[in-house]
PDB file of N, CA, C and O in Angstrom:
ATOM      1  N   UNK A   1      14.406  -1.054   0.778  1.00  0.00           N
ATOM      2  CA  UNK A   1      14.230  -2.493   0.741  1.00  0.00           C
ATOM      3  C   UNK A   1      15.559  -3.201   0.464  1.00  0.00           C
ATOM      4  O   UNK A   1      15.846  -4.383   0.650  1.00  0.00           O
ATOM      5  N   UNK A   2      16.429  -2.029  -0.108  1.00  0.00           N
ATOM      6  CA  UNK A   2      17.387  -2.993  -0.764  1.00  0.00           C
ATOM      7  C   UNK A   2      18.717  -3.295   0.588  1.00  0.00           C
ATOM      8  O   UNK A   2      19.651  -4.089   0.701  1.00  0.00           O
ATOM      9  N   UNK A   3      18.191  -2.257   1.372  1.00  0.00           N
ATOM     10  CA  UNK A   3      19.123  -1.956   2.968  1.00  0.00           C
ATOM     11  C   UNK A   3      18.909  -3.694   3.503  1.00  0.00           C
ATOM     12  O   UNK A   3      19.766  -4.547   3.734  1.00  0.00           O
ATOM     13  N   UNK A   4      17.131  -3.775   3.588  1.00  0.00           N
ATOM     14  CA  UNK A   4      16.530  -5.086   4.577  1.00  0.00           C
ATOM     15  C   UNK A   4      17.333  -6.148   3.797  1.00  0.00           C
ATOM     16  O   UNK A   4      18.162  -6.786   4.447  1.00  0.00           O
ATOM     17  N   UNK A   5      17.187  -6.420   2.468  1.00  0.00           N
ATOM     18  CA  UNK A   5      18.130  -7.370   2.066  1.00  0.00           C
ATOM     19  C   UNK A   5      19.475  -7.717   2.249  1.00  0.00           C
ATOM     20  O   UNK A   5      19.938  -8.826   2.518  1.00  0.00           O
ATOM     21  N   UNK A   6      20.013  -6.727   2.086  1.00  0.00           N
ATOM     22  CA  UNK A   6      21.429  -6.687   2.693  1.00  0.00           C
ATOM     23  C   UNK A   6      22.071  -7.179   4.185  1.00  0.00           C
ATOM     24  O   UNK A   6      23.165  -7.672   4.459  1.00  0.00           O
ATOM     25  N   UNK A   7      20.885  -6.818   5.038  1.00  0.00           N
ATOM     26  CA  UNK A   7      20.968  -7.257   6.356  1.00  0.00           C
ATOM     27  C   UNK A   7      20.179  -9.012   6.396  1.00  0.00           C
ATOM     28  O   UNK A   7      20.680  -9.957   7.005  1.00  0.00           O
ATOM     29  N   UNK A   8      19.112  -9.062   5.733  1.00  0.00           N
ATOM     30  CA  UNK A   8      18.823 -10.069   6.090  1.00  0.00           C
ATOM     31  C   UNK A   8      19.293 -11.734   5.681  1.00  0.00           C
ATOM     32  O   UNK A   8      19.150 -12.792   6.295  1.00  0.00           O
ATOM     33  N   UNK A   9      19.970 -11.365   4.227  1.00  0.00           N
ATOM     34  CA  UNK A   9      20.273 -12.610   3.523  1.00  0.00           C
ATOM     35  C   UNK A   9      21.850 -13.161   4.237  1.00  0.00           C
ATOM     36  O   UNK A   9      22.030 -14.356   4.473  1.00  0.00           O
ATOM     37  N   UNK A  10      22.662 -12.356   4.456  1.00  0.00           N
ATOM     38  CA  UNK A  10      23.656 -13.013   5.617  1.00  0.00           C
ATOM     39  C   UNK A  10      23.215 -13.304   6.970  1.00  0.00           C
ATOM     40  O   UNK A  10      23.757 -14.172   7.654  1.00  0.00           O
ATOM     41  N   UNK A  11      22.280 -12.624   7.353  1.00  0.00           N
ATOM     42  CA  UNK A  11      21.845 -13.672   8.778  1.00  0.00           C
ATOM     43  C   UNK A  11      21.142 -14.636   8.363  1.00  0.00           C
ATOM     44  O   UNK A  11      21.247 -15.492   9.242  1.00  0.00           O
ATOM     45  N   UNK A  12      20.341 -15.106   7.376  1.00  0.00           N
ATOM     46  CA  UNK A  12      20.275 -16.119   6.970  1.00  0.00           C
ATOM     47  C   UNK A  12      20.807 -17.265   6.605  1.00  0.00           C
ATOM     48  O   UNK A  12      20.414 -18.195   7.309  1.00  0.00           O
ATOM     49  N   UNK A  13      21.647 -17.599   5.670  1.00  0.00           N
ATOM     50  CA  UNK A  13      22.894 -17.663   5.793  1.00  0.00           C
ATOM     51  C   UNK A  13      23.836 -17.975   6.848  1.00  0.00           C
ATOM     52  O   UNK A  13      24.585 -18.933   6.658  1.00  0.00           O
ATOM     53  N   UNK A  14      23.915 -17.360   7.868  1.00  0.00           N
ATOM     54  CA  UNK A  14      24.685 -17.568   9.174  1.00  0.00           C
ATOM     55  C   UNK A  14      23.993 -18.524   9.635  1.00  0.00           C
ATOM     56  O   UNK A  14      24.534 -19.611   9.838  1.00  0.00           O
ATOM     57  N   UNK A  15      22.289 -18.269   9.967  1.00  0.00           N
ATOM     58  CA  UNK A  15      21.320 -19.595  10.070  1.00  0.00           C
ATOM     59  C   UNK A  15      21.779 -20.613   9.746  1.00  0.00           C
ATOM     60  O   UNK A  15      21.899 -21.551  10.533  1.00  0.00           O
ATOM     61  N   UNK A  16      22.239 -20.671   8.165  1.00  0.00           N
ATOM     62  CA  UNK A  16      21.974 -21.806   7.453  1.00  0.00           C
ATOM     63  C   UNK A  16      23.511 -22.892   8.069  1.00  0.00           C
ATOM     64  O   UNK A  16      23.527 -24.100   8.310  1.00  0.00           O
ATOM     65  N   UNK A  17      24.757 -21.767   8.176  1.00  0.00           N
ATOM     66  CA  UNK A  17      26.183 -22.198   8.580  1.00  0.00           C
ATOM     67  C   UNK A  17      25.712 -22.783  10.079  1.00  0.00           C
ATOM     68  O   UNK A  17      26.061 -23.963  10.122  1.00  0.00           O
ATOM     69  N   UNK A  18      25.114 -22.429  11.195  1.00  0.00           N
ATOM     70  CA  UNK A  18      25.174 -22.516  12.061  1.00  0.00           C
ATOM     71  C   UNK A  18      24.470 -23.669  12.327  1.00  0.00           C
ATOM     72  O   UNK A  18      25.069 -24.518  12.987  1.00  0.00           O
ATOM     73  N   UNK A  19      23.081 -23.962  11.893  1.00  0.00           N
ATOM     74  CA  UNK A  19      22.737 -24.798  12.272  1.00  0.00           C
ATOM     75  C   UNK A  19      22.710 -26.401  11.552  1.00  0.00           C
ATOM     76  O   UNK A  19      21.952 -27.325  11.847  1.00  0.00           O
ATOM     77  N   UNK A  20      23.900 -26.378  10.425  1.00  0.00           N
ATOM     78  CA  UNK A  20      24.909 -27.102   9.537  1.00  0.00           C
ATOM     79  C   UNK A  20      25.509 -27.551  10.876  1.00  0.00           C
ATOM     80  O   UNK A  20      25.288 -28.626  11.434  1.00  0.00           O
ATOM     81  N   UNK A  21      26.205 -26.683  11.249  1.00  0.00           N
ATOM     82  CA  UNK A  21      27.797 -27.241  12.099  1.00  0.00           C
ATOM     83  C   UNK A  21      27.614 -27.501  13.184  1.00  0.00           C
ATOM     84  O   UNK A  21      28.586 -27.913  13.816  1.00  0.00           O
ATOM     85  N   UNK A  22      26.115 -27.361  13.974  1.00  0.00           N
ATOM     86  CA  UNK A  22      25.943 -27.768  15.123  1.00  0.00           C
ATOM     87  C   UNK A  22      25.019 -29.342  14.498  1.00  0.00           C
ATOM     88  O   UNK A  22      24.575 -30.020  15.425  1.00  0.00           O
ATOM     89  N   UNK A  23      24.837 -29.702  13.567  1.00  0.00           N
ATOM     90  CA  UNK A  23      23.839 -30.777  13.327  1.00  0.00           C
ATOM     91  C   UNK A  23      24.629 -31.888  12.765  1.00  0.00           C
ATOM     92  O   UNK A  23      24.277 -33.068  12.744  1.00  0.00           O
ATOM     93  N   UNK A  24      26.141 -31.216  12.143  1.00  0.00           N
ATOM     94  CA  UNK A  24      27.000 -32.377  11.912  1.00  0.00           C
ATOM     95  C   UNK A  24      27.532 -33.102  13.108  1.00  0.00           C
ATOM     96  O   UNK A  24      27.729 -34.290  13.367  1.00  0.00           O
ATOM     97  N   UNK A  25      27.734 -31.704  13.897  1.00  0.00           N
ATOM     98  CA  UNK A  25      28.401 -32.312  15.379  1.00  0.00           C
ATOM     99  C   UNK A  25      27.835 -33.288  16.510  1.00  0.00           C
ATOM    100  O   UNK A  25      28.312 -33.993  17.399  1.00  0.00           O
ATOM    101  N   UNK A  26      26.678 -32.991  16.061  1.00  0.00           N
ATOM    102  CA  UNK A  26      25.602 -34.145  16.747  1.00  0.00           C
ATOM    103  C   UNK A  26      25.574 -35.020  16.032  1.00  0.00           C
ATOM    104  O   UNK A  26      25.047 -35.997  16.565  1.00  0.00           O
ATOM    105  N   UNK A  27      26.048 -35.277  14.525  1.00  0.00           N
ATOM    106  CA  UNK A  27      25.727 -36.723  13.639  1.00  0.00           C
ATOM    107  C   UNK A  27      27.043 -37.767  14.459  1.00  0.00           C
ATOM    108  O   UNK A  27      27.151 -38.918  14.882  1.00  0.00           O
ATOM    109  N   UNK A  28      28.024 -36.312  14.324  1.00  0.00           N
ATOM    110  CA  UNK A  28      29.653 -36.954  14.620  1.00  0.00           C
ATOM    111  C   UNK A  28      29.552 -37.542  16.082  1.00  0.00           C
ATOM    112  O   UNK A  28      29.919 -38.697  16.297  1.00  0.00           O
ATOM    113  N   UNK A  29      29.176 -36.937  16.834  1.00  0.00           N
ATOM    114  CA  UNK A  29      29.261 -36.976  18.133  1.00  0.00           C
ATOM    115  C   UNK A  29      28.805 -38.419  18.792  1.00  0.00           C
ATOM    116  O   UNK A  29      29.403 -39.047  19.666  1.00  0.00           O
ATOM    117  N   UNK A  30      27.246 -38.858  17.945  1.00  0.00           N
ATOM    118  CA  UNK A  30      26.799 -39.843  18.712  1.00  0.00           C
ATOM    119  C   UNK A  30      26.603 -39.859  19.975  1.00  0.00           C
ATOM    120  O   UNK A  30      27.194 -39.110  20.753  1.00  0.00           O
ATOM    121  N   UNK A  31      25.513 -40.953  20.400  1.00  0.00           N
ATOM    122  CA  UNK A  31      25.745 -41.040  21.844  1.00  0.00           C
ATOM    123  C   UNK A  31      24.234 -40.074  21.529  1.00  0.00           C
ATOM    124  O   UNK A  31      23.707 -39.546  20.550  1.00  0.00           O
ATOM    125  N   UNK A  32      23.915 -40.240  23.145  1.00  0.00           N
ATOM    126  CA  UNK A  32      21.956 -39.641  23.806  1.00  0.00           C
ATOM    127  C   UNK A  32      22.015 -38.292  22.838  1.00  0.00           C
ATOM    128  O   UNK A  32      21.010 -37.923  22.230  1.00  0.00           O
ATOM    129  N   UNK A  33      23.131 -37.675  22.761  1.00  0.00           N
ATOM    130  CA  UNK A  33      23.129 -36.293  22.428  1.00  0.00           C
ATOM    131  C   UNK A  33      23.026 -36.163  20.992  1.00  0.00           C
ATOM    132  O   UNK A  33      22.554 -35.170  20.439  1.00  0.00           O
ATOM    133  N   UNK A  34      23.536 -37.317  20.323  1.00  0.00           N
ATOM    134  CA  UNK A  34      23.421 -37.514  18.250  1.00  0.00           C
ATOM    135  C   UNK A  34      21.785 -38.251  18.366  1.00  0.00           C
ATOM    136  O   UNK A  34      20.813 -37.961  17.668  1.00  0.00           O
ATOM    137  N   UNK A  35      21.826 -38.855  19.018  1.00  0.00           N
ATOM    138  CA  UNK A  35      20.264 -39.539  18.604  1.00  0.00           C
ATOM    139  C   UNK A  35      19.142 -38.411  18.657  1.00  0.00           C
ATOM    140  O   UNK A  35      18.443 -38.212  17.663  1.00  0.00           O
ATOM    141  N   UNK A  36      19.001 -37.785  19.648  1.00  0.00           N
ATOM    142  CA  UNK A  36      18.351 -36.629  20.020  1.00  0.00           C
ATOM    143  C   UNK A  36      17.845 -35.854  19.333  1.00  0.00           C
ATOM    144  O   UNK A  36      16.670 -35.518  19.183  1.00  0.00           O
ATOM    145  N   UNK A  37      19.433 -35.325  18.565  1.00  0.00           N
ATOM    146  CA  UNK A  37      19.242 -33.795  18.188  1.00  0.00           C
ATOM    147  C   UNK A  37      19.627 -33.832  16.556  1.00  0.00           C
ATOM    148  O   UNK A  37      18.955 -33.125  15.806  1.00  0.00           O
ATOM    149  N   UNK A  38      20.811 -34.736  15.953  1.00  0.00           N
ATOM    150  CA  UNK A  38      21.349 -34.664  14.668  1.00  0.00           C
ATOM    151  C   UNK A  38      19.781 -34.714  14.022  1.00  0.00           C
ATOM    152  O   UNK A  38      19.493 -33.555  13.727  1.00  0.00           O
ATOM    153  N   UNK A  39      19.062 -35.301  13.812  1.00  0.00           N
ATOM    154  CA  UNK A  39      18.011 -35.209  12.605  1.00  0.00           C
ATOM    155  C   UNK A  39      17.164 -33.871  12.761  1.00  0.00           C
ATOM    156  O   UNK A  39      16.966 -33.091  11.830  1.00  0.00           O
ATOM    157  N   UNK A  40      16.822 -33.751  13.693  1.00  0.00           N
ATOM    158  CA  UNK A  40      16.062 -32.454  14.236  1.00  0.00           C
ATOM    159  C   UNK A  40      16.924 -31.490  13.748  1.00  0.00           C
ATOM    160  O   UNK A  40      16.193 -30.861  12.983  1.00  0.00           O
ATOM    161  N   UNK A  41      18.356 -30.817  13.693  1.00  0.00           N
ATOM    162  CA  UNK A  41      19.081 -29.918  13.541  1.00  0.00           C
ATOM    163  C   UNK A  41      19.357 -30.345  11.921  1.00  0.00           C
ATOM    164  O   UNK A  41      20.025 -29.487  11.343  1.00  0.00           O
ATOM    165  N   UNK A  42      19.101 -31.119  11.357  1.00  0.00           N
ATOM    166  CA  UNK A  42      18.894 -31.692   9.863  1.00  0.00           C
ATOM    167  C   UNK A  42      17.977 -30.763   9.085  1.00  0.00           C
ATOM    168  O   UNK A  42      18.125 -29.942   8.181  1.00  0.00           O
ATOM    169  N   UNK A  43      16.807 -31.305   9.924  1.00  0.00           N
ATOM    170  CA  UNK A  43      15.451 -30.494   9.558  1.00  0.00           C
ATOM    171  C   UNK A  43      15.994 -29.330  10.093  1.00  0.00           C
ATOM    172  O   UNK A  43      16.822 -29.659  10.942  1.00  0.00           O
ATOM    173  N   UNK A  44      15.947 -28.630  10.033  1.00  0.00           N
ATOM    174  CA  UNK A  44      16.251 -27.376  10.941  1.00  0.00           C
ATOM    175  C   UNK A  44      16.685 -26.346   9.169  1.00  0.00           C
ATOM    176  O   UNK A  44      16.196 -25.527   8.390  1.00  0.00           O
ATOM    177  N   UNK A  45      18.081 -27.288   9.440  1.00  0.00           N
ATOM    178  CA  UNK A  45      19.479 -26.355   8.520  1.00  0.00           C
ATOM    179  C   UNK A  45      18.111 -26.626   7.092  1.00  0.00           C
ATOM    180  O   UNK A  45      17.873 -25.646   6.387  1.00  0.00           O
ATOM    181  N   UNK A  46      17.462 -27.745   6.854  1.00  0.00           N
ATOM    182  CA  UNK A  46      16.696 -27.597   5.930  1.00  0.00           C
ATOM    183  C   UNK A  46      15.656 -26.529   5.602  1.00  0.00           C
ATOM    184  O   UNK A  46      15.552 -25.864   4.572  1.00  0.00           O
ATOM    185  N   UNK A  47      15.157 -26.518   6.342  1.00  0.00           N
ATOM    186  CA  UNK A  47      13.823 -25.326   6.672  1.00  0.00           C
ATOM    187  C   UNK A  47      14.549 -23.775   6.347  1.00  0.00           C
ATOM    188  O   UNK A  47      14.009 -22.870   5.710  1.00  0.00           O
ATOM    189  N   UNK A  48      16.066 -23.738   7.036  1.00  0.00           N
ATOM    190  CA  UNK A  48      16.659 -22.125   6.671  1.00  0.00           C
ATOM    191  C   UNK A  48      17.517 -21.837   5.725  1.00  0.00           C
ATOM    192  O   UNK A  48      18.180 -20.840   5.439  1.00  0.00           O
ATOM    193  N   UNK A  49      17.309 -23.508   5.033  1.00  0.00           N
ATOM    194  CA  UNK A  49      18.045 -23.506   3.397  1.00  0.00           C
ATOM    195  C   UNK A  49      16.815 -22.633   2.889  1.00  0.00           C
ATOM    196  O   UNK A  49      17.009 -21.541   2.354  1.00  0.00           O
ATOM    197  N   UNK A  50      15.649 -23.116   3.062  1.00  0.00           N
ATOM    198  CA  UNK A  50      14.598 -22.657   2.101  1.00  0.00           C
ATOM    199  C   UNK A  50      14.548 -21.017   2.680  1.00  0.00           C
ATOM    200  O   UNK A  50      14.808 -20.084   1.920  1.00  0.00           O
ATOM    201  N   UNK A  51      14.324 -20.889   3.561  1.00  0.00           N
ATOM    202  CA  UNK A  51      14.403 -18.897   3.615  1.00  0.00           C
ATOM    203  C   UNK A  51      15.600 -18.389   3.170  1.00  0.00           C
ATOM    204  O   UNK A  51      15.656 -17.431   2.399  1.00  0.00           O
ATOM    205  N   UNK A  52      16.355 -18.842   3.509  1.00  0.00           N
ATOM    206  CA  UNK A  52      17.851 -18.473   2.616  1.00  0.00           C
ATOM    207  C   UNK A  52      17.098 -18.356   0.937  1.00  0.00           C
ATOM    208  O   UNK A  52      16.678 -17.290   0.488  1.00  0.00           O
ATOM    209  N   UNK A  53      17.070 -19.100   0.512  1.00  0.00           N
ATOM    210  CA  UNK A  53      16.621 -19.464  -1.272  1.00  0.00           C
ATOM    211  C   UNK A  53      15.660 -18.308  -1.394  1.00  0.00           C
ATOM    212  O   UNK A  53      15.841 -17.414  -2.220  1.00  0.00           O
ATOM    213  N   UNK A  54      14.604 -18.335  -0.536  1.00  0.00           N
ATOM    214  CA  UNK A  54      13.544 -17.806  -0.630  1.00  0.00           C
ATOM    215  C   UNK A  54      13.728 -16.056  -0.809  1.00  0.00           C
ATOM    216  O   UNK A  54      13.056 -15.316  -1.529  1.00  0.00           O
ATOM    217  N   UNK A  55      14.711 -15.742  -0.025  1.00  0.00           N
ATOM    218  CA  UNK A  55      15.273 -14.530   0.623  1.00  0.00           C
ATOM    219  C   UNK A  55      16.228 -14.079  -0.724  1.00  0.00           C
ATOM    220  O   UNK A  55      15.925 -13.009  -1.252  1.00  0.00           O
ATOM    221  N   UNK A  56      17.215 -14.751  -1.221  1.00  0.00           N
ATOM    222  CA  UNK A  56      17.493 -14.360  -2.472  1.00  0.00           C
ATOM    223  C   UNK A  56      16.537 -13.882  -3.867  1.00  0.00           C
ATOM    224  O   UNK A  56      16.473 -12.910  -4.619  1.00  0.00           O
ATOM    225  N   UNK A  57      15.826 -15.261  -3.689  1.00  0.00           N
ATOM    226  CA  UNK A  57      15.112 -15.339  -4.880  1.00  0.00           C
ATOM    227  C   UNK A  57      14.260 -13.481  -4.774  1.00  0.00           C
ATOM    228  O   UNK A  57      14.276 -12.557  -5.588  1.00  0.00           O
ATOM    229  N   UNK A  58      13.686 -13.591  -3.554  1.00  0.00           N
ATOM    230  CA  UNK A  58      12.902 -11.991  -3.494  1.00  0.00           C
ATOM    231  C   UNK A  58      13.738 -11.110  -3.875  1.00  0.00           C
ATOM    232  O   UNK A  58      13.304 -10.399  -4.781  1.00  0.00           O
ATOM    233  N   UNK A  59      15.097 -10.816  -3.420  1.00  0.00           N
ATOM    234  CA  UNK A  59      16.321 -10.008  -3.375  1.00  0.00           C
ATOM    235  C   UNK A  59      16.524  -9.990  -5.205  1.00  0.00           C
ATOM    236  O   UNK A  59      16.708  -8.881  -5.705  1.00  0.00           O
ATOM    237  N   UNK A  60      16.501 -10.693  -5.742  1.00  0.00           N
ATOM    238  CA  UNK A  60      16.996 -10.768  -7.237  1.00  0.00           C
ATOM    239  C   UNK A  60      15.659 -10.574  -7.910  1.00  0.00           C
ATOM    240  O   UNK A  60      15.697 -10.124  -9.056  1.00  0.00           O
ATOM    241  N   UNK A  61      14.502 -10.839  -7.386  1.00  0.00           N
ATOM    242  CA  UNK A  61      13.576 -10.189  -8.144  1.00  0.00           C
ATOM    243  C   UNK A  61      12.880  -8.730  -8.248  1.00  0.00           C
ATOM    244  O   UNK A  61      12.263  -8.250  -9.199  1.00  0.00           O
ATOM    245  N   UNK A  62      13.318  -7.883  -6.316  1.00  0.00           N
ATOM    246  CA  UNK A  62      13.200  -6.858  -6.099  1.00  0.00           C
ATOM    247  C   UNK A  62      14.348  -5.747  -7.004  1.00  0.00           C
ATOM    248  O   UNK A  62      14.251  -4.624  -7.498  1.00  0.00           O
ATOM    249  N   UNK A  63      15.293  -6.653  -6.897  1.00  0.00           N
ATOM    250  CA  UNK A  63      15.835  -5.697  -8.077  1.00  0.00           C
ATOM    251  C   UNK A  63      15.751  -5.618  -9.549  1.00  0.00           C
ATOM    252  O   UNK A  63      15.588  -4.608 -10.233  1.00  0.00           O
ATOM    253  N   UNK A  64      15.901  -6.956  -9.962  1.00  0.00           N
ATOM    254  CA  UNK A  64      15.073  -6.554 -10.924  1.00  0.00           C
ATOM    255  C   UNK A  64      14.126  -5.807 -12.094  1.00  0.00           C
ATOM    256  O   UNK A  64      14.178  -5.409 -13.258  1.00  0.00           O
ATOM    257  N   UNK A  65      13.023  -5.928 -10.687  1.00  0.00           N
ATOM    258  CA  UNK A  65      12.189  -4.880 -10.692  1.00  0.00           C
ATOM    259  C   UNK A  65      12.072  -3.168 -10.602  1.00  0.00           C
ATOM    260  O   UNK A  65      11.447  -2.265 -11.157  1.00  0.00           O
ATOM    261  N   UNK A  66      12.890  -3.305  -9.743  1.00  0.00           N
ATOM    262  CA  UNK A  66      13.062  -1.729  -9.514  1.00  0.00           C
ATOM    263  C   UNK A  66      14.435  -1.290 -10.665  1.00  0.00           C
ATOM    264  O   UNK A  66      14.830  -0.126 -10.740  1.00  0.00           O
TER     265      UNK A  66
END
């Protein structure tokens, strides 16, 4: 379990970077393409803040535990 963590909390993470820097670029950008997409990619980076959190929080309690 402690392997899956290892793999999963940096792609999370990468989630969280990625869909940050594509959602600023649409705030920055403006224009059909910021109206569109910046809030949606808002919500987004929000939603994989929380599995990120979520994904630790398990990770620090699986060990913990064991």
């Amino acid at each position: 379990m402690d392997r899956l963590f290892n793999i999963l909390i940096p792609v999370a993470l990468a989630g969280v970077l990625v869909s940050l820097g594509v959602g600023l670029f649409a705030l920055f950008r403006g224009g059909e393409f910021g109206r569109s997409y910046s809030n949606k990619l808002m919500r987004l980076r929000v939603v994989m803040q929380a599995i990120a959190v979520a994904l630790l929080v398990a990770a620090a309690w699986w060990r913990h535990k064991g």
